[in-house]
Residue frames relative to the residue before (quaternion, step in Angstrom):
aa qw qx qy qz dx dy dz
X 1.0000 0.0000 0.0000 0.0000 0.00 0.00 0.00
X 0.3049 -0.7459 0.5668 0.1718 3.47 -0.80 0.81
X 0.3928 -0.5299 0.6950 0.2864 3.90 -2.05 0.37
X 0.4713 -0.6296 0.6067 0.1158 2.52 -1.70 1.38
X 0.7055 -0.6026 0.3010 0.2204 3.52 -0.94 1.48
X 0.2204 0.7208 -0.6562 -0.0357 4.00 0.12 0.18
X 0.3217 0.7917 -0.5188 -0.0257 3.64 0.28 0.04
X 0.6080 0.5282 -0.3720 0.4614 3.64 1.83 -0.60
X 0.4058 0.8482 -0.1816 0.2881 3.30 1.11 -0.77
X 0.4009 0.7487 -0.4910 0.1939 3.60 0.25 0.58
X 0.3042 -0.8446 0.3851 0.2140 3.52 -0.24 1.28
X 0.3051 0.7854 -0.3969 0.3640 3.64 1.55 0.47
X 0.7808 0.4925 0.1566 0.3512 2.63 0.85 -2.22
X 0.6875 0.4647 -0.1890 0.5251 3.04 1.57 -0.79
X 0.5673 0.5083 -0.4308 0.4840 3.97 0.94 -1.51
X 0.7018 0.3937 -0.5197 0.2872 3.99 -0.61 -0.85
X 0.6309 0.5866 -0.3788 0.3382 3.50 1.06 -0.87
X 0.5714 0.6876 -0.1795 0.4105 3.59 1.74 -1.69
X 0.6727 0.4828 -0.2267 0.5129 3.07 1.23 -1.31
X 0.5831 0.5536 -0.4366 0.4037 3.70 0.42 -1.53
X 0.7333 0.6552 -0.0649 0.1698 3.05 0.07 -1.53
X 0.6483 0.4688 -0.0572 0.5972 3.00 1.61 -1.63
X 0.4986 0.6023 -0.2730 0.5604 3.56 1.80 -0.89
X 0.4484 0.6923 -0.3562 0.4390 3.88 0.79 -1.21
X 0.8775 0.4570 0.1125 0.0922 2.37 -0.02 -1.89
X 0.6401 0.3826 -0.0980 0.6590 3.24 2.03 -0.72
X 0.6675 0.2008 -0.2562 0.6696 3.63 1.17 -0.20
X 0.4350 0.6640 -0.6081 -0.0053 3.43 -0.31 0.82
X 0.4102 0.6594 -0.5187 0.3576 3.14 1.20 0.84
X 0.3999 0.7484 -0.4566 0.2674 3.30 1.35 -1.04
X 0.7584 0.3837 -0.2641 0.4560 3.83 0.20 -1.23
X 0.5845 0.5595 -0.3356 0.4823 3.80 0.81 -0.37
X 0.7565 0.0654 -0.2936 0.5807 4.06 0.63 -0.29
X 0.5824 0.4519 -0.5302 0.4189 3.68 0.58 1.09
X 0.7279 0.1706 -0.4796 0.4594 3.09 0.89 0.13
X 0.4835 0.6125 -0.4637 0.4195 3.98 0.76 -0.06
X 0.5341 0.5870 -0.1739 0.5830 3.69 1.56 -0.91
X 0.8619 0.0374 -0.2279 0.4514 3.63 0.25 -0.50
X 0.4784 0.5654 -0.5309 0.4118 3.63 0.92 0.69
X 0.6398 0.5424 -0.3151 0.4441 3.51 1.24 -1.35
X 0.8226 0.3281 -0.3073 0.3481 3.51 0.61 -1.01
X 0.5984 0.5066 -0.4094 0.4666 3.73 0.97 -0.30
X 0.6510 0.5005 -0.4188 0.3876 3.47 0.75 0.07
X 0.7190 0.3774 -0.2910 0.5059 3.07 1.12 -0.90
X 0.4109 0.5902 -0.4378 0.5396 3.90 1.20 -0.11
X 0.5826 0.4746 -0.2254 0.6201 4.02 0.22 -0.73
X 0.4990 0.4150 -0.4054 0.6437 4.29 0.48 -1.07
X 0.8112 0.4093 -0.2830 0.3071 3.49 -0.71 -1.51
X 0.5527 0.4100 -0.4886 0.5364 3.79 0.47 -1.01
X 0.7805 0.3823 -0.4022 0.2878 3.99 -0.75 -1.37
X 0.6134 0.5579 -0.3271 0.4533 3.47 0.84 -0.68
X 0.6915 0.3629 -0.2449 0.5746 3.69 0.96 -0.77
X 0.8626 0.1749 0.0180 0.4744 3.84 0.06 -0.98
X 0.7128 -0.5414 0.3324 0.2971 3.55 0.96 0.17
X 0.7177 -0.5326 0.2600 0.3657 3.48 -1.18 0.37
X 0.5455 0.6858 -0.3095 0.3691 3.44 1.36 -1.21
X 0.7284 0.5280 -0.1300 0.4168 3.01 1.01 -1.87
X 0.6862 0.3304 -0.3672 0.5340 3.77 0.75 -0.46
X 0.5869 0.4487 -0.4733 0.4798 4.00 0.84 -0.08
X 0.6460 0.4542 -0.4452 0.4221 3.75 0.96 -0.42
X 0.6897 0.4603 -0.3877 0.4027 3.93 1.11 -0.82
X 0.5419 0.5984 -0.4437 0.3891 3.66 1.20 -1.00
X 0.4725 0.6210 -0.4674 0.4156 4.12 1.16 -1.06
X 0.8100 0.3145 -0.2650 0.4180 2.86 -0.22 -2.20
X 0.4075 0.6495 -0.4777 0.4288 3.96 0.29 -0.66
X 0.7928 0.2636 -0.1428 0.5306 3.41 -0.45 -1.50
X 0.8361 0.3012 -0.3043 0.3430 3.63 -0.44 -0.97
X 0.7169 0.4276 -0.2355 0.4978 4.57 1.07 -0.66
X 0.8091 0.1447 -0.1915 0.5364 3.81 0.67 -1.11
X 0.6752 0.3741 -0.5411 0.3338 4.03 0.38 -0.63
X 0.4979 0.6620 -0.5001 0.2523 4.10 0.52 -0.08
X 0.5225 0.6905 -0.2829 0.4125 3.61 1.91 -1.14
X 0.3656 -0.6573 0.3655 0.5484 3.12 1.32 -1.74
X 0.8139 -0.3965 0.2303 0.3569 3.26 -1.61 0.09
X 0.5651 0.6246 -0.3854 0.3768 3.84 1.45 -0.34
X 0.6164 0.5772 -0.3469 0.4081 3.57 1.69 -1.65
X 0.8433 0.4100 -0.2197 0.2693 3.01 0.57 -1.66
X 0.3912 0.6924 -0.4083 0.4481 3.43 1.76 0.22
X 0.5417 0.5546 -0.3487 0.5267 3.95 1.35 -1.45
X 0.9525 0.2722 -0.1269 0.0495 2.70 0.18 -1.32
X 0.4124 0.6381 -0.2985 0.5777 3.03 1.70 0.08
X 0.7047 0.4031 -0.2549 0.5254 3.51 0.72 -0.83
X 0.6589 0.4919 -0.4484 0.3504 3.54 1.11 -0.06
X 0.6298 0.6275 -0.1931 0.4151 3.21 1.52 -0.94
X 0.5747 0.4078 -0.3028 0.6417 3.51 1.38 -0.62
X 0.6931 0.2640 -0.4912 0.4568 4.05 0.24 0.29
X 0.7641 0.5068 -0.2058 0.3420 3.70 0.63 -1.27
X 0.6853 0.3341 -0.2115 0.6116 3.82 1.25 -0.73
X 0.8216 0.2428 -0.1726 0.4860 3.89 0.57 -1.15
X 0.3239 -0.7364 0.5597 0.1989 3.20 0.80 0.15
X 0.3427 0.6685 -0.6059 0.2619 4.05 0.85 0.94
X 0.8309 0.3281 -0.1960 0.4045 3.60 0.30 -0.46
X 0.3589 -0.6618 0.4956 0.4331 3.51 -0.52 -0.17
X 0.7380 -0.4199 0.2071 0.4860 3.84 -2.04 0.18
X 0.4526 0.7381 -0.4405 0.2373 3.90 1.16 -0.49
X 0.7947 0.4474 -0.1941 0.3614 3.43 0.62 -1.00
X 0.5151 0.5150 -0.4361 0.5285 3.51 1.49 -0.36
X 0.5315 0.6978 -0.3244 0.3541 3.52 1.00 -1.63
X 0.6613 0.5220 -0.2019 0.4994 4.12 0.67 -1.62
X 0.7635 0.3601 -0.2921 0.4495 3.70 0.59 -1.67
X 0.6816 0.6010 -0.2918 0.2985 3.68 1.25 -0.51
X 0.6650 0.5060 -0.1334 0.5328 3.22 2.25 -0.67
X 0.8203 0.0365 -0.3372 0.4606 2.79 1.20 -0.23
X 0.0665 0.7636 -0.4978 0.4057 3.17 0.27 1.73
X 0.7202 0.5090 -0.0739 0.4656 2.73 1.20 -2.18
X 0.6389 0.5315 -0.1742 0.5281 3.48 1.35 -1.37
X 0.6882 0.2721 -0.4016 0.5395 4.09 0.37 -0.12
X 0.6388 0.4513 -0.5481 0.2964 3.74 0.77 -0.06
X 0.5146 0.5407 -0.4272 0.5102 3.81 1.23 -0.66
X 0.5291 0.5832 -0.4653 0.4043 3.69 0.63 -0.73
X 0.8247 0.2295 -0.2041 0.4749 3.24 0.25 -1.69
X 0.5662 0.5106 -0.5410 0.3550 3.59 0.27 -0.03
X 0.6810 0.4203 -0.4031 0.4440 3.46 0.34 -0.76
X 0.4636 0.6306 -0.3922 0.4834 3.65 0.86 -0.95
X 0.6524 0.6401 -0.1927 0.3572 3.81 0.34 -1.24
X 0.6795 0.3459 -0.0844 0.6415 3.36 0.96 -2.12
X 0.6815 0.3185 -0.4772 0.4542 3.63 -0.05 -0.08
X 0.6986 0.3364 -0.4745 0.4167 3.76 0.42 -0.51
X 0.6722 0.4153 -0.4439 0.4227 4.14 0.70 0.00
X 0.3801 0.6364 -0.4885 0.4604 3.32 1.00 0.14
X 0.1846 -0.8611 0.3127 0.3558 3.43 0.81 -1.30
X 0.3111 0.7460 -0.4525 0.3767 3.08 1.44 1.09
X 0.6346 0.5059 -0.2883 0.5082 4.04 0.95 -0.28
């Protein structure tokens, strides 16, 4: 009777990939209300400035918007918009900062692990 070949096989090398993967895979909504989450709320943040302070003022936040937080990505400017519409306008309650703040937290473990399995060099 003959052994069956594990020589490629190296269970080091292989679990970060299992894991990454399996991680993928259970939060892929995560990226879907961060980026539905930070289009909906910087727009309507931007709504709120012109309504309060005037056209200038939402062309000066849409700038800073576009040119300081959407470069981070679509998770910051989710925090952060949603933090300003609970903490300065008081439009939303503490729930929505709470969501952009979790899952924020959740796509960074995503991508970090995502990261260590591809320097590992198994991805």
């Amino acid at each position: 009777m003959t052994q069956p070949d594990f020589s490629g096989y190296e269970p080091e090398k292989d679990r970060p990939i299992d894991d990454a993967l399996s991680l993928m895979s259970k939060f892929a909504w995560i990226g879907t209300i961060n980026q539905l989450g930070g289009i909906a709320t910087s727009l309507w943040l931007i709504y709120i400035v012109a309504v309060n302070y005037g056209f200038l003022a939402s062309v000066f936040s849409f700038a800073g918007l576009s040119v300081c937080i959407y470069p981070l990505g679509l998770a910051p400017l989710f925090a952060f918009s949603a933090s300003i519409l609970c903490f300065y306008f008081e439009k939303v309650g503490f729930w929505l900062p709470l969501l952009s703040y979790i899952t924020s937290a959740i796509g960074l473990y995503v991508s970090l692990k995502i990261d260590r399995a591809s320097r590992i060099g198994t991805l």
